[in-house]
DSSP file (Angstrom, degrees, kcal/mol; ACC not computed):
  #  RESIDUE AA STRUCTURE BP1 BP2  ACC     N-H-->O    O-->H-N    N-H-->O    O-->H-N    TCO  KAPPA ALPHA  PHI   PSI    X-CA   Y-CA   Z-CA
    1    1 A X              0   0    0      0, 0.0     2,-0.2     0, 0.0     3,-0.1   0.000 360.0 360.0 360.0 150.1   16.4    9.4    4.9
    2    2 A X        -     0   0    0      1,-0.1    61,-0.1     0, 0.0    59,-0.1  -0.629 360.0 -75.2-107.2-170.4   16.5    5.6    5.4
    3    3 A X        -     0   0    0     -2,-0.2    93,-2.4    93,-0.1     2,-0.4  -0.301  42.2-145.5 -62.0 144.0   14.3    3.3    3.6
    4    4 A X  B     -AB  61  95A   0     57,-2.3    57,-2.3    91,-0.2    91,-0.2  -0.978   9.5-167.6-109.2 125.8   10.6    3.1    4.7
    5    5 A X        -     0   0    0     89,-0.9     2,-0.2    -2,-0.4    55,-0.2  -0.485  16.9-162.7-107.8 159.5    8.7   -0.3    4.4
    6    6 A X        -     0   0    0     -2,-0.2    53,-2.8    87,-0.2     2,-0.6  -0.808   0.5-159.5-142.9 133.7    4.9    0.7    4.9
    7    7 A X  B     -DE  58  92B   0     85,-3.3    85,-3.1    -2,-0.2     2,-0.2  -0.941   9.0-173.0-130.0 118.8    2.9   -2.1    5.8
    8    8 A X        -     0   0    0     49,-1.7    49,-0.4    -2,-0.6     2,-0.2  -0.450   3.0-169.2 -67.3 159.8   -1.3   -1.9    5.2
    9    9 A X        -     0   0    0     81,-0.2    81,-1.1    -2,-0.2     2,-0.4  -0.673   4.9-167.5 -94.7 127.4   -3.5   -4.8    6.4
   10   10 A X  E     -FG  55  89C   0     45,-3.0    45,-2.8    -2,-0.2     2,-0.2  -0.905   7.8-171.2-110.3 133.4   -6.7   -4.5    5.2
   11   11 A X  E     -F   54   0C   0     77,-2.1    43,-0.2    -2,-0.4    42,-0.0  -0.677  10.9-174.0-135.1  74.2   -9.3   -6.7    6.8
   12   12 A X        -     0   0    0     41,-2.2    75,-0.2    -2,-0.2     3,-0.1   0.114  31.0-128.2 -74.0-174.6  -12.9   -6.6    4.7
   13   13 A X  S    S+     0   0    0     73,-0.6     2,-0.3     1,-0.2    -1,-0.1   0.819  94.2  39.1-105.5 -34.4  -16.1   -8.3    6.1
   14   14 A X  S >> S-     0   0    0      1,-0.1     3,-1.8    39,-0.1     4,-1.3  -0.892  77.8-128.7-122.9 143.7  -16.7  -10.3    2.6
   15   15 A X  H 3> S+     0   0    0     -2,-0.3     4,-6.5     1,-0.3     5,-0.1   0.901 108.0  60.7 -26.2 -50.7  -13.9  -12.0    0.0
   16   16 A X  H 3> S+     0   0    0      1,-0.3     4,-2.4     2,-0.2    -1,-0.3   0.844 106.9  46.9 -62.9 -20.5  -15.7   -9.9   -3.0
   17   17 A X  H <> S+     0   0    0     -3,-1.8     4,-0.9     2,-0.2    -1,-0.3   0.935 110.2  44.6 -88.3 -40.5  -14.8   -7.0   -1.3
   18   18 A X  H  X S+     0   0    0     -4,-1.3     4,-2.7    34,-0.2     5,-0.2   0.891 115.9  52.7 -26.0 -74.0  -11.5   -7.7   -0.5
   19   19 A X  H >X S+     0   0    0     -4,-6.5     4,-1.9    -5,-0.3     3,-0.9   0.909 111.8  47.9 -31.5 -68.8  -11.2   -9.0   -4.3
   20   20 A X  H 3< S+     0   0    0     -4,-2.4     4,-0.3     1,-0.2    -1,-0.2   0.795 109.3  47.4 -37.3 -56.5  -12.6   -5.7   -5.6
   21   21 A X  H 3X S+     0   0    0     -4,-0.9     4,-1.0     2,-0.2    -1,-0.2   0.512 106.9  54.3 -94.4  -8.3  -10.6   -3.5   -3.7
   22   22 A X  H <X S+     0   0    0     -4,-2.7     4,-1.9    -3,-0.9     5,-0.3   0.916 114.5  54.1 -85.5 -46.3   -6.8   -5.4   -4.6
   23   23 A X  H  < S+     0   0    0     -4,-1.9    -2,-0.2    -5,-0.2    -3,-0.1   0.545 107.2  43.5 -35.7 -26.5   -8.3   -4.8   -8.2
   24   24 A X  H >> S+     0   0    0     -4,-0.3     3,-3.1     2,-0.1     4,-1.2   0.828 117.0  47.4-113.9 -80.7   -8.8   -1.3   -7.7
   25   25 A X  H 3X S+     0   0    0     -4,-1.0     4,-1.7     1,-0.3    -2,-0.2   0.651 108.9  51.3 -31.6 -37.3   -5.4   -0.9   -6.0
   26   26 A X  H 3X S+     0   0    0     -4,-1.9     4,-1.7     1,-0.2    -1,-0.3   0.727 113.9  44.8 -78.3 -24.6   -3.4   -2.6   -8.3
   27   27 A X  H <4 S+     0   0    0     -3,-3.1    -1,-0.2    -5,-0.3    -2,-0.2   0.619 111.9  50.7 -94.0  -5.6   -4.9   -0.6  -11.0
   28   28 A X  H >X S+     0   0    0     -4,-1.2     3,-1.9     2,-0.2     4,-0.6   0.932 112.7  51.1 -91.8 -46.6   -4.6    2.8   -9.1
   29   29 A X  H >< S+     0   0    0     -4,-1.7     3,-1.1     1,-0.3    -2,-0.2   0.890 110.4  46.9 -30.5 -60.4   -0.9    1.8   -8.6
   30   30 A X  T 3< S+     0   0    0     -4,-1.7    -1,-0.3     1,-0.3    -2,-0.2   0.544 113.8  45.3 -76.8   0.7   -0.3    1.1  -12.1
   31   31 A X  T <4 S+     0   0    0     -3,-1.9     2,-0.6    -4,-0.1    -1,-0.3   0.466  91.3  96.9-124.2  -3.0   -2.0    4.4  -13.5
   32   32 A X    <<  -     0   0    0     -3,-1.1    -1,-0.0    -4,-0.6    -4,-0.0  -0.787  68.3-144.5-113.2 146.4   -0.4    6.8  -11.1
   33   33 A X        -     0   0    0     -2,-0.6     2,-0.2     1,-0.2    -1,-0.2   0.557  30.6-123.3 -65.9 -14.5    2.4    8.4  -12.3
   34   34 A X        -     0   0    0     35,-0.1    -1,-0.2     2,-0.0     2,-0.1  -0.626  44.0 -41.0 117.9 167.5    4.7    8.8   -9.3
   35   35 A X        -     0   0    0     -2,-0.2     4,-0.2     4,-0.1    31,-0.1  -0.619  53.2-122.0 -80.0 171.3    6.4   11.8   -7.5
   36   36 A X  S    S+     0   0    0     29,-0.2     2,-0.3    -2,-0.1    -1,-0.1   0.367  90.6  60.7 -76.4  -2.5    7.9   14.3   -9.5
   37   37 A X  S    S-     0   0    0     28,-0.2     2,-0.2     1,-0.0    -2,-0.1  -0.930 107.3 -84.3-124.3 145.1   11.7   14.5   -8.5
   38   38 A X  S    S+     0   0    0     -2,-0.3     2,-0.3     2,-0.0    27,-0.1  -0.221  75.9 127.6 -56.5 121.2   13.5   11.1   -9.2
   39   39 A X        -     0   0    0     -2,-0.2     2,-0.7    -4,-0.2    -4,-0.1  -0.961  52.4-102.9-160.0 161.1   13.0    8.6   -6.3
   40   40 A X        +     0   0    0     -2,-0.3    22,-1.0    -6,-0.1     2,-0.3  -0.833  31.1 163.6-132.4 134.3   11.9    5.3   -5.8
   41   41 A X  E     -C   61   0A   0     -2,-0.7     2,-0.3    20,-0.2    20,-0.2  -0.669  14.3-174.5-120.8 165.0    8.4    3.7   -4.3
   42   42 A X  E     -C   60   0A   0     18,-0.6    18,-3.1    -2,-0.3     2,-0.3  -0.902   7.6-155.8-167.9 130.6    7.8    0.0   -4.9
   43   43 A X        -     0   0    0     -2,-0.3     2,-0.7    16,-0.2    16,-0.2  -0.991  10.9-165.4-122.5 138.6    4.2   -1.8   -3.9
   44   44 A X        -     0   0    0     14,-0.4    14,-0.9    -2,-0.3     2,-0.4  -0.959  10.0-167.1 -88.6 128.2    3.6   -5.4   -3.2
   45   45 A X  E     +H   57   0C   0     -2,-0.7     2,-0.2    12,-0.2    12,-0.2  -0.913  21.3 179.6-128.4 101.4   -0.2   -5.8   -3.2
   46   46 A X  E     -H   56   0C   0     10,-1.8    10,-0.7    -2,-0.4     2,-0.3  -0.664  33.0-141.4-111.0 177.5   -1.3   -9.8   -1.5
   47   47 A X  E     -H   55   0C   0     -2,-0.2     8,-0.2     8,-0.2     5,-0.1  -0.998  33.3-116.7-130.7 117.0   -3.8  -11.5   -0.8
   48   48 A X        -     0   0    0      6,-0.6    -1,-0.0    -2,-0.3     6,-0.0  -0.007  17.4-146.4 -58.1-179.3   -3.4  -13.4    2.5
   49   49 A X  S    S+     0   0    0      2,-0.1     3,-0.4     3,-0.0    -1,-0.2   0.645  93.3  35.9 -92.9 -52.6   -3.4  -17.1    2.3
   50   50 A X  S    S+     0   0    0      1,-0.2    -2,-0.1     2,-0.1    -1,-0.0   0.734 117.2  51.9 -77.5 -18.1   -4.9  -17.9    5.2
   51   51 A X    >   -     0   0    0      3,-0.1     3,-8.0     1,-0.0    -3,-0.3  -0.585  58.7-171.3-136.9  68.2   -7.3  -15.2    5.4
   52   52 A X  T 3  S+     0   0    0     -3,-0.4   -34,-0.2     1,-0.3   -33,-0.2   0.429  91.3  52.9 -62.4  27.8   -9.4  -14.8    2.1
   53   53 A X  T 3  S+     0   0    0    -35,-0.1   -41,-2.2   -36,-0.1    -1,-0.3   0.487  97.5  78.6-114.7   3.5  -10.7  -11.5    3.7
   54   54 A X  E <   -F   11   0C   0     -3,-8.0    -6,-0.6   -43,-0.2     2,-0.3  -0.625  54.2-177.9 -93.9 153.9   -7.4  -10.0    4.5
   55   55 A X  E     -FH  10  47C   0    -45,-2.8   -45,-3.0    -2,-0.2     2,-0.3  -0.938   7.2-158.6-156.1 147.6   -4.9   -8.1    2.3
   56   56 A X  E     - H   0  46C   0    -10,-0.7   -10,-1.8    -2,-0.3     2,-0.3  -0.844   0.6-163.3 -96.7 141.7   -1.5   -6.5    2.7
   57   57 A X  E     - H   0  45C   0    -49,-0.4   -49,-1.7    -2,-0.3     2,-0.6  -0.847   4.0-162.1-122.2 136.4    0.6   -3.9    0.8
   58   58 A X  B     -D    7   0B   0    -14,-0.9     2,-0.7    -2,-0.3   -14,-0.4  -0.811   6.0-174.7 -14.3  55.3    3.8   -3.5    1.1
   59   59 A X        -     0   0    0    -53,-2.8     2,-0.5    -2,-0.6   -16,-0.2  -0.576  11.1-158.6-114.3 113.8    5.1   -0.2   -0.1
   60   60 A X  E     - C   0  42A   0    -18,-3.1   -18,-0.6    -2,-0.7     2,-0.5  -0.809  16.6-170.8 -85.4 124.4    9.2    0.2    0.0
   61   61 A X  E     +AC   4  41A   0    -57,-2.3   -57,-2.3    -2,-0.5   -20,-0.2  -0.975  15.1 174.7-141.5 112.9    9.7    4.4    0.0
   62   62 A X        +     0   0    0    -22,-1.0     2,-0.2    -2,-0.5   -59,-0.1   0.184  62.5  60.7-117.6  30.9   13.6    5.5   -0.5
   63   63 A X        -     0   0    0      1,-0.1   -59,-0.1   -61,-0.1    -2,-0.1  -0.447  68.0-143.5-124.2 176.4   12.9    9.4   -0.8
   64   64 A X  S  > S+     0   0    0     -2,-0.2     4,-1.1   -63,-0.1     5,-0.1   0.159 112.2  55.1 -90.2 -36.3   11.3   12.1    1.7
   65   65 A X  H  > S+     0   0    0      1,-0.2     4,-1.1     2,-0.2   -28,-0.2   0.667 108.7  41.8 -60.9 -11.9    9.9   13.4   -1.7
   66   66 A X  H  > S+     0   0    0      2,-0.1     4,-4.8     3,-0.1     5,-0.5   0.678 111.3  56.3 -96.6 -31.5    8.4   10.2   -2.7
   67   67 A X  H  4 S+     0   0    0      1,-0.2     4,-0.5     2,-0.2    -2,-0.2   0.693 113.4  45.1 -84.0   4.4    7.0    9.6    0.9
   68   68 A X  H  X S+     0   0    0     -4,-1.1     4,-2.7     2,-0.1    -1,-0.2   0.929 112.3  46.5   6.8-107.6    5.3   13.0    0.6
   69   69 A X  H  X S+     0   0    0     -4,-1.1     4,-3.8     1,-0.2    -2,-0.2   0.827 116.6  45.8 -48.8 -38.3    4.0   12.6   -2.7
   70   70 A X  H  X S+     0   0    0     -4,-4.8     4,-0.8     2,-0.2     5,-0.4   0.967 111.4  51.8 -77.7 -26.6    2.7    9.1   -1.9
   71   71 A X  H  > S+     0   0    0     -5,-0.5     4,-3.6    -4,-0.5     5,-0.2   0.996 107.5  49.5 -18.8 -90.5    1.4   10.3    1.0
   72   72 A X  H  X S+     0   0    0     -4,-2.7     4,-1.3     2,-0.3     5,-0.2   0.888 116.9  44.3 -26.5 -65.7   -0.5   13.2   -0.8
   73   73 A X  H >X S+     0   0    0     -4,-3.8     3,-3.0     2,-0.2     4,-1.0   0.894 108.0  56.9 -65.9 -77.5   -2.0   10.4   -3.5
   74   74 A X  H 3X>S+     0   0    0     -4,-0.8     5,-2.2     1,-0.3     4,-0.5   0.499 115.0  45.4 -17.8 -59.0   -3.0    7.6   -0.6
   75   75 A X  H 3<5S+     0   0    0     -4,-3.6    -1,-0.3    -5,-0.4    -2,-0.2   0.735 121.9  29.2 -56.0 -46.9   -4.9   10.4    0.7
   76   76 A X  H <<5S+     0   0    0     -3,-3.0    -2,-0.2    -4,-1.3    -1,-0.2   0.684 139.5  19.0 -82.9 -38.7   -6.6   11.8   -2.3
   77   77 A X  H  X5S+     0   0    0     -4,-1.0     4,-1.0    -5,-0.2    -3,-0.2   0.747 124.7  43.6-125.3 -47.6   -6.9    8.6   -4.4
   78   78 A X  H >X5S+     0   0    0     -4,-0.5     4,-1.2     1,-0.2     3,-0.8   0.963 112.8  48.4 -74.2 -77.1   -6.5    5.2   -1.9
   79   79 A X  H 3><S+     0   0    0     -5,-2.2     4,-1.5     1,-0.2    -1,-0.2   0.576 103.4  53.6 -31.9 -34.4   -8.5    6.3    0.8
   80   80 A X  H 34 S+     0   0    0     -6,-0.2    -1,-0.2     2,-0.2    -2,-0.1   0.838 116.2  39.7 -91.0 -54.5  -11.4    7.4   -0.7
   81   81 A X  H X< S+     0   0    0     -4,-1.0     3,-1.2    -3,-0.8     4,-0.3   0.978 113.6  54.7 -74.1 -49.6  -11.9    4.2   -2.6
   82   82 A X  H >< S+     0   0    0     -4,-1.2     3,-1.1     1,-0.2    -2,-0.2   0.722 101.9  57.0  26.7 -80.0  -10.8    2.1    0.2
   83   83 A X  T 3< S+     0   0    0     -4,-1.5    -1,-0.2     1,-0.3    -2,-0.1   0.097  82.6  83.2 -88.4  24.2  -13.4    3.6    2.5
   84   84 A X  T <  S+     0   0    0     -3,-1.2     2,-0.6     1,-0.1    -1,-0.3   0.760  90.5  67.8 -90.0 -29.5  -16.1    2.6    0.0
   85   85 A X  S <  S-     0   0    0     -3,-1.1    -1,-0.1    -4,-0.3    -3,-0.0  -0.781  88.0-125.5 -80.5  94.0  -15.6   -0.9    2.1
   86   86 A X        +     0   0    0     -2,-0.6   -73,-0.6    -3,-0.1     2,-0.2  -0.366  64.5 138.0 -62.3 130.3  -16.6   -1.6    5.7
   87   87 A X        -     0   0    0    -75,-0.2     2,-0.3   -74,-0.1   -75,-0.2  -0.748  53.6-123.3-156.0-170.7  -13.0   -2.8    6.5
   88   88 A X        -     0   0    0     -2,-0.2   -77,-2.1     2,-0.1     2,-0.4  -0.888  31.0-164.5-162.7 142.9  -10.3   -2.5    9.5
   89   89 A X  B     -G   10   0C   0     -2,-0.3     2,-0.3   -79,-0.2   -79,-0.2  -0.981  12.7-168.1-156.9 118.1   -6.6   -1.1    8.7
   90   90 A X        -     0   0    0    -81,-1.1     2,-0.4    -2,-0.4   -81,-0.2  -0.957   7.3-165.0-109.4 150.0   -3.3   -1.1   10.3
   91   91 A X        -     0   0    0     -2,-0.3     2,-0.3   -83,-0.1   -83,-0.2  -0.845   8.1-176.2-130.2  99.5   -1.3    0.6    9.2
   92   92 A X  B     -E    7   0B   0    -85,-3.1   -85,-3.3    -2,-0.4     2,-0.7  -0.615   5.3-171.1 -98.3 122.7    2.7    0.2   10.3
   93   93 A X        +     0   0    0     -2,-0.3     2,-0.2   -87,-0.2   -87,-0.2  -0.903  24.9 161.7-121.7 110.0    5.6    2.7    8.9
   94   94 A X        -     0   0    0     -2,-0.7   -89,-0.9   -89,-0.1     2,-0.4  -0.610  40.7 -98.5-123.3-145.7    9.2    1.8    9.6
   95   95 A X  B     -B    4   0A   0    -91,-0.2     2,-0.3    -2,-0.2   -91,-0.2  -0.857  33.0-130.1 -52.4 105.2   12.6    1.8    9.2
   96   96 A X        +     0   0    0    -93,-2.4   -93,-0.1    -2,-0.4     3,-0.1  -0.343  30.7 169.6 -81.7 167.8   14.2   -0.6    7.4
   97   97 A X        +     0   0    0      1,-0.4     2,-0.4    -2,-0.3    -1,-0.2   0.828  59.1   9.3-127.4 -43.5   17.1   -2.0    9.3
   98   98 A X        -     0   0    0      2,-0.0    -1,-0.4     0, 0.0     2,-0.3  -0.982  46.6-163.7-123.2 142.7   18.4   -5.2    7.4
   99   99 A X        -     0   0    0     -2,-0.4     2,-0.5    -3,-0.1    -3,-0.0  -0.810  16.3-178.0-114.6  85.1   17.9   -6.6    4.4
  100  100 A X        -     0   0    0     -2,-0.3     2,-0.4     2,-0.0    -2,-0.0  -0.860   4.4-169.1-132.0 130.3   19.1  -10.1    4.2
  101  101 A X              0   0    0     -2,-0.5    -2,-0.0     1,-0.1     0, 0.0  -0.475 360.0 360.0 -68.2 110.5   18.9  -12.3    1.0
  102  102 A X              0   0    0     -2,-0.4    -1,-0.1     0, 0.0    -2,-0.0   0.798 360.0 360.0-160.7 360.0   19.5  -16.2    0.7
């Protein structure tokens, strides 16, 4: 499988809400254990710059068993809290294709 970038944008109607809910992500991120066969998932969780009611994450997925299991949690565990928020979400999965460094 090749690597999978998945890119969130979360778009809230107020800052606090935004605020709240990268608090709540970061902390859901950090408490969930993972898939169960060895693999690797990686999240960047910003806060635009330009746009204190927007937020991205970033989530690098180098399995089909991890993009499953995160699936599986996002569903169970992200969404739910998420949709606690009157918001607007795209949500883009691709391929990565280069990686370039300088």
């Amino acid at each position: 499988m090749p690597i999978l970038k998945r890119l969130n944008v979360n778009t809230f109607t107020t800052e606090q809400d935004n605020d709240a809910f990268i608090a709540e992500l970061t902390e859901m991120w950090q408490e969930w254990s993972g898939p169960s066969s060895p693999s690797k998932i990686s999240v960047d969780i910003n806060k635009d710059r330009n746009n204190p009611l927007r937020m991205t994450a970033f989530v690098t997925i180098e399995s089909e068993d991890a993009m499953l299991a995160a699936n599986e949690w996002s569903e169970a565990v992200v969404l739910p809290t998420r949709n606690k928020y009157k918001h607007e979400n795209i949500m883009i999965d691709a391929d990565l294709v280069a990686t370039i460094i300088k």
